[in-house]
MIDO-767336 format. One record per residue (C-alpha): x, y, z. Coordinates in nm, 2 decimals, decimal comma. Example, Ala and Ser with C-alpha at 12.3 -4.5 7.8 and 13.67 -1.06 7.14 Angstrom:
% residues 2
PT        x        y        z
PT     1,23    -0,45     0,78
PT     1,37    -0,11     0,71
END
This chain:
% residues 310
PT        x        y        z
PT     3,80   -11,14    -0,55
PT     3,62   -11,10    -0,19
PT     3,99   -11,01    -0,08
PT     3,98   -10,73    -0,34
PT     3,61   -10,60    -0,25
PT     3,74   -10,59     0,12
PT     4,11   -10,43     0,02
PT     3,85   -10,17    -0,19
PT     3,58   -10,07     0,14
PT     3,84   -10,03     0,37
PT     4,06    -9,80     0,14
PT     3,72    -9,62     0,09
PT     3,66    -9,60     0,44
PT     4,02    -9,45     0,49
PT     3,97    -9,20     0,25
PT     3,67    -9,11     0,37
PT     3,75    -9,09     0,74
PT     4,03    -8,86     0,58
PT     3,85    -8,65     0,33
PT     3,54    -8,58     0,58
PT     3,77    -8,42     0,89
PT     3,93    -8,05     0,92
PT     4,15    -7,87     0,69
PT     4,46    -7,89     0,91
PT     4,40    -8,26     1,02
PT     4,31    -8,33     0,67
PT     4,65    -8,17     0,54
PT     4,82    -8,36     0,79
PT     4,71    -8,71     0,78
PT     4,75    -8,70     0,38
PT     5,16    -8,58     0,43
PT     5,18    -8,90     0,68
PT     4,98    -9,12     0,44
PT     5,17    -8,95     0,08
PT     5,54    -8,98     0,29
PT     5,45    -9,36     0,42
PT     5,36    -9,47     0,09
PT     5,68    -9,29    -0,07
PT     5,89    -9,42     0,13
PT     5,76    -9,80     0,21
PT     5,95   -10,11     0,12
PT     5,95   -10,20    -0,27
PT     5,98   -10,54    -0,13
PT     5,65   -10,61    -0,03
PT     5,53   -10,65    -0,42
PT     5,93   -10,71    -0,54
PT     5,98   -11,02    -0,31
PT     5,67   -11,22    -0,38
PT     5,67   -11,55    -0,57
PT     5,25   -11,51    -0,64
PT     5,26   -11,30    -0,98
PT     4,88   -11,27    -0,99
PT     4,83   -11,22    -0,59
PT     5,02   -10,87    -0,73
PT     4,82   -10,89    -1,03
PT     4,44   -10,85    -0,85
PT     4,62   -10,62    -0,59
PT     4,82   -10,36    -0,79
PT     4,52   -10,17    -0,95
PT     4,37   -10,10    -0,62
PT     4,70    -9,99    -0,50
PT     4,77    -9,74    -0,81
PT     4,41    -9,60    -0,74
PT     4,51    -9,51    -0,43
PT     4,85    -9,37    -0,49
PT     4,68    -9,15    -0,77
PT     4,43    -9,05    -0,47
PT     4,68    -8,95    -0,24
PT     4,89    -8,78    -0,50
PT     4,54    -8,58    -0,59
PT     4,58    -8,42    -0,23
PT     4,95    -8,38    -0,23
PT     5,07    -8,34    -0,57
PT     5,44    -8,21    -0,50
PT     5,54    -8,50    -0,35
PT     5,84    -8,64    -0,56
PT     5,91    -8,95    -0,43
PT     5,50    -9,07    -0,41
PT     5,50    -8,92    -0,82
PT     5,77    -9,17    -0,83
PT     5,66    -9,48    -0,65
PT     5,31    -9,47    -0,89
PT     5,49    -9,42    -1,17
PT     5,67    -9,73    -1,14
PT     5,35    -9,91    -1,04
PT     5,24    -9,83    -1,33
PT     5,55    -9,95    -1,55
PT     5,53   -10,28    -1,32
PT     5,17   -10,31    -1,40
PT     5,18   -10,25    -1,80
PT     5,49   -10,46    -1,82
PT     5,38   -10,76    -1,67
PT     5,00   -10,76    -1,65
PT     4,88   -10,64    -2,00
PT     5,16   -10,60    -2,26
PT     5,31   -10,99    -2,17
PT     5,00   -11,13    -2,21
PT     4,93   -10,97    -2,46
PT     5,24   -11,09    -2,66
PT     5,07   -11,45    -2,67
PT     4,77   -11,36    -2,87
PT     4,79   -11,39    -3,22
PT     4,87   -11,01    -3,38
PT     4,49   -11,05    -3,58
PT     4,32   -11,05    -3,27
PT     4,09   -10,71    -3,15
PT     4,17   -10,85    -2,81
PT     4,54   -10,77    -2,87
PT     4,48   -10,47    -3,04
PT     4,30   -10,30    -2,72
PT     4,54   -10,45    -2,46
PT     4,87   -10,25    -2,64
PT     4,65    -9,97    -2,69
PT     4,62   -10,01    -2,32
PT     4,92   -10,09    -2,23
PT     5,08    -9,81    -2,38
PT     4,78    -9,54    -2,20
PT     4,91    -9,68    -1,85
PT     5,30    -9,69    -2,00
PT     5,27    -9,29    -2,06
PT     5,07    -9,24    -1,71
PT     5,34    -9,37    -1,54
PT     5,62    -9,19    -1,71
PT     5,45    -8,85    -1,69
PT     5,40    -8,90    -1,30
PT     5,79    -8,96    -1,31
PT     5,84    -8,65    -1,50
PT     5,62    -8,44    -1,29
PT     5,87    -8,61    -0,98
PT     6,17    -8,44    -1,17
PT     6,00    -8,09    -1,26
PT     5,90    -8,11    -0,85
PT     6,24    -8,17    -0,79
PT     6,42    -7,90    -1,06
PT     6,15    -7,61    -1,13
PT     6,15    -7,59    -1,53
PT     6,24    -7,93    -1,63
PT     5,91    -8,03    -1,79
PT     5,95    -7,66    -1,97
PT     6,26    -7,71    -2,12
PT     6,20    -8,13    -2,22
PT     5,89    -8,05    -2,43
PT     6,09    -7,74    -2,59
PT     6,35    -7,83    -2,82
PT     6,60    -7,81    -2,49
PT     6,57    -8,19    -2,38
PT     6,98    -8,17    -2,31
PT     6,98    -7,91    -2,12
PT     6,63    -8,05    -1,90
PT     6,90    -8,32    -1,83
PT     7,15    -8,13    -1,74
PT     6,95    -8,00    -1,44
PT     6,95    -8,37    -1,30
PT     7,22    -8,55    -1,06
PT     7,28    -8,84    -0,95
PT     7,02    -8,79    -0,67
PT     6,78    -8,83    -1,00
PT     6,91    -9,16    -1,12
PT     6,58    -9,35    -1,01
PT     6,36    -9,09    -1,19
PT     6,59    -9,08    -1,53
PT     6,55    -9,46    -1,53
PT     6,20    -9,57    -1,49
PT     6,09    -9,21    -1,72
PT     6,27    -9,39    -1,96
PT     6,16    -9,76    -1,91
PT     5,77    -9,63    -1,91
PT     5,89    -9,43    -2,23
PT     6,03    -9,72    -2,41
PT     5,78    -9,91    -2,29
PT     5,49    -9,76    -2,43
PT     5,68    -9,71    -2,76
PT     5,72   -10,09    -2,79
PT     5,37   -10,16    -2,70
PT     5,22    -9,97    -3,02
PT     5,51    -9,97    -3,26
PT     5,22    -9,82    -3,50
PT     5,25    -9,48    -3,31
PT     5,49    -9,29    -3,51
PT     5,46    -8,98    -3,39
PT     5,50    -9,16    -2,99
PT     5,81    -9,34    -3,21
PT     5,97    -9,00    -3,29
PT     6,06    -8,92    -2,93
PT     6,23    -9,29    -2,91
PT     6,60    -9,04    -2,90
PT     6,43    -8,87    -2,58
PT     6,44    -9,20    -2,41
PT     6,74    -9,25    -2,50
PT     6,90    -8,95    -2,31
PT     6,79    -8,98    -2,01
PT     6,94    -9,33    -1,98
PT     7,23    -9,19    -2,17
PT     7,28    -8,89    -1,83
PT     7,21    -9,23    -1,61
PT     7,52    -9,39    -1,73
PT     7,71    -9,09    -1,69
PT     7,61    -9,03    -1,33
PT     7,66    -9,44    -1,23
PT     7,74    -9,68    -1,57
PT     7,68    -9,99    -1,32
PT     7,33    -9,86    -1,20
PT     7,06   -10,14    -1,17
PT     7,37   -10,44    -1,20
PT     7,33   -10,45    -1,58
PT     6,97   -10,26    -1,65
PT     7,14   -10,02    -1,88
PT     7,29   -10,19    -2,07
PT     7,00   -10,47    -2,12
PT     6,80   -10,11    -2,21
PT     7,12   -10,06    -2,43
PT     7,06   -10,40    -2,61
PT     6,66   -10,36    -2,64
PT     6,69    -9,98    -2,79
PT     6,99   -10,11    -3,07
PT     6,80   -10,40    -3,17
PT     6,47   -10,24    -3,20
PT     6,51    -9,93    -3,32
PT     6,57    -9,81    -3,67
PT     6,88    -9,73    -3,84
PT     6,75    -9,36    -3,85
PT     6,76    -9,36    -3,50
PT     7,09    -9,55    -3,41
PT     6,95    -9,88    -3,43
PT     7,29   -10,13    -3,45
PT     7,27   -10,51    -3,43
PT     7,65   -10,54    -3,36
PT     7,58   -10,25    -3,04
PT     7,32   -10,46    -2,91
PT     7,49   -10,77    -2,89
PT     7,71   -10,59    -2,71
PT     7,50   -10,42    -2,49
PT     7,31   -10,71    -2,40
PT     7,63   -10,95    -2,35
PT     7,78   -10,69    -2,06
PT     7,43   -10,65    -1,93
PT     7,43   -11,09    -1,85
PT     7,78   -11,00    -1,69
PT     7,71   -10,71    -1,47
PT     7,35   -10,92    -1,39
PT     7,58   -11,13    -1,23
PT     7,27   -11,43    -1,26
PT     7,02   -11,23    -1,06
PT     6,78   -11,12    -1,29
PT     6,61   -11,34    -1,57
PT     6,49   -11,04    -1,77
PT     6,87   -11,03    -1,93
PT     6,84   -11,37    -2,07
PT     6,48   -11,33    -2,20
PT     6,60   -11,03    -2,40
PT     6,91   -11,19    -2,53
PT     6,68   -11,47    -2,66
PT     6,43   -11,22    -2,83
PT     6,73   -11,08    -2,93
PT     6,86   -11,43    -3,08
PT     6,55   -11,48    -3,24
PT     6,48   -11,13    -3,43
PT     6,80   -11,09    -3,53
PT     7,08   -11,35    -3,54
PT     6,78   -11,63    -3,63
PT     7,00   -11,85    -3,40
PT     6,76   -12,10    -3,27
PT     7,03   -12,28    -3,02
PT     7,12   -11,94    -2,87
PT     6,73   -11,89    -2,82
PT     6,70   -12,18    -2,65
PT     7,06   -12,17    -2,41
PT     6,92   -11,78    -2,29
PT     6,58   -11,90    -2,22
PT     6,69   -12,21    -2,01
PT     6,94   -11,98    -1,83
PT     6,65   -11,72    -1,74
PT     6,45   -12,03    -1,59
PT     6,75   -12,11    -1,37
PT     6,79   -11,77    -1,18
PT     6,70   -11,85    -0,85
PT     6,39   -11,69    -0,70
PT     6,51   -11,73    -0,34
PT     6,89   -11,62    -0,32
PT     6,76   -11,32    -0,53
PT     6,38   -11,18    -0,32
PT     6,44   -10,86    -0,39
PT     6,38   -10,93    -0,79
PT     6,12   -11,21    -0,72
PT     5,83   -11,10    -0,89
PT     6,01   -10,97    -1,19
PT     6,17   -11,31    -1,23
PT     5,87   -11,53    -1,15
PT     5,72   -11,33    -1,46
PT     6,03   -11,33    -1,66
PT     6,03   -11,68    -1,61
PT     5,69   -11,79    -1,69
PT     5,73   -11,62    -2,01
PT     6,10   -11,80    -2,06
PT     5,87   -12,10    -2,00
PT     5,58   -11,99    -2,28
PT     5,90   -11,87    -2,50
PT     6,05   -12,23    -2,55
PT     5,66   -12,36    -2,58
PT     5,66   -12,18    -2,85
PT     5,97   -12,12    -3,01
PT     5,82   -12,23    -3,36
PT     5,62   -11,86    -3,36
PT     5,95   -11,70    -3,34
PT     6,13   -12,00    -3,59
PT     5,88   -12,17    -3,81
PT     5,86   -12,52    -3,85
PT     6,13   -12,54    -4,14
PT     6,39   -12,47    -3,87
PT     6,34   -12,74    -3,65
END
């Protein structure tokens, strides 16, 4: 925590030091701050092995990215960088944790509720990143013209498509009681539907693992299909080529919900636990979590099974 109090008065100094000086200098220091931050290394939270290290650090960091952003607004690729600080954050930090507590809880009740605010926060920053980069787009997706939103977008947009719609699903997963947030579940769905159609191989497998989650979860009213996501979720293990543990958490979740295959559970759980976190850095972080929950998973495989199956 001191770490954090110092990280806290020297990014208030900073800002300060900033906000306090001349238009012009003011203007420009915030364009080199805004373009460092858009365009610094992922890698610095991607590659490290300390989940709550990035934990106590990545509030302060979104703070500041939303500060920043507050003095240069139109900057795409900073509206993108938050936004998938904020997906990072909701992901692992608040709706994981929050899948441990029992669903009776008001502790769990307020942490989805949570996670889904900071889910849609991030996804509208990555929306305002696409209507920056094509003038209209946020017009035409809240109109009844999502498709042709889309069609504005190339494959220069693939980064932005994605994470809108991982932050999109995400925060309709977190508070499945939402139904008018539910409705818009086919909106998601698009823009990873134009990502596959500018690069089908984009994110070694992510599509497809997105693919798995949206068939398995969603209703039949809205092209839920077991038989799709098997699938789905069997080419994205393939295409992950063993570098990313998330695959193999959601084939287990999807052994669990719908095949009822307790073996299966198990075999993708141990998998995810094998990924190794040092021939892969770049997916480091996302596979130390994915693992610890792998690890809380198989503790706890009766909550998914019930006694009677063992």
């Amino acid at each position: 925590m001191k770490i954090m109090k110092i990280m806290m008065i020297i990014i208030a100094v900073f800002l300060c030091s900033i906000l306090t000086t001349g238009c012009s200098v003011q203007s420009w220091a915030i364009k080199k701050v805004s373009n460092g931050l858009a365009s610094g290394d992922p890698t610095v939270y991607t590659s490290d092995d300390d989940p709550v290290l990035i934990g106590d650090a990545l509030p302060f960091t979104m703070k500041f990215y939303e500060t920043i952003l507050s003095k240069d607004s139109l900057n795409d690729k900073l509206l993108l960088a938050t936004g998938k600080l904020f997906c990072l954050y909701s992901q692992g930090y608040i709706l994981f944790p929050s899948d441990t507590l029992d669903d009776t809880l008001e502790q769990k009740k307020i942490a989805v509720k949570r996670a889904k605010k900071l889910f849609l926060r991030g996804r509208n920053y990555i929306l305002k990143g696409l209507d920056v980069r094509h003038n209209g787009f946020l017009s035409l997706l809240n109109s009844t013209s999502a498709d042709s939103a889309l069609k504005m977008t190339s494959i220069n947009d693939t980064e932005y498509l994605y994470w809108a719609a991982m932050a999109w699903m995400g925060a309709i997963s977190a508070d499945r009681g939402d139904l008018g947030l539910g409705m818009t579940m086919k909106k998601a769905l698009l823009f990873v539907n134009k990502v596959r159609s500018l690069d089908s191989t984009y994110g070694s497998g992510a599509l497809d693992e997105f693919y798995g989650i949206y068939y398995s979860s969603a209703p039949k009213s809205f092209g839920g299909d077991t038989a799709a996501a098997r699938i789905h979720i069997t080419r994205a293990i393939e295409l992950s080529g063993n570098t990313r543990s998330s695959v193999f958490v959601t084939a287990a979740n999807f052994a669990a919900q719908k095949s009822k295959n307790r073996d299966e559970f198990t075999s993708m759980l141990e998998r995810a636990m094998l990924v190794d976190l040092n021939q892969h850095k770049e997916n480091r972080l996302l596979n130390t979590i994915y693992q610890n929950r792998a690890k809380w998973m198989l503790e706890h495989a009766d909550r998914y099974f019930g006694q009677e199956e063992m």
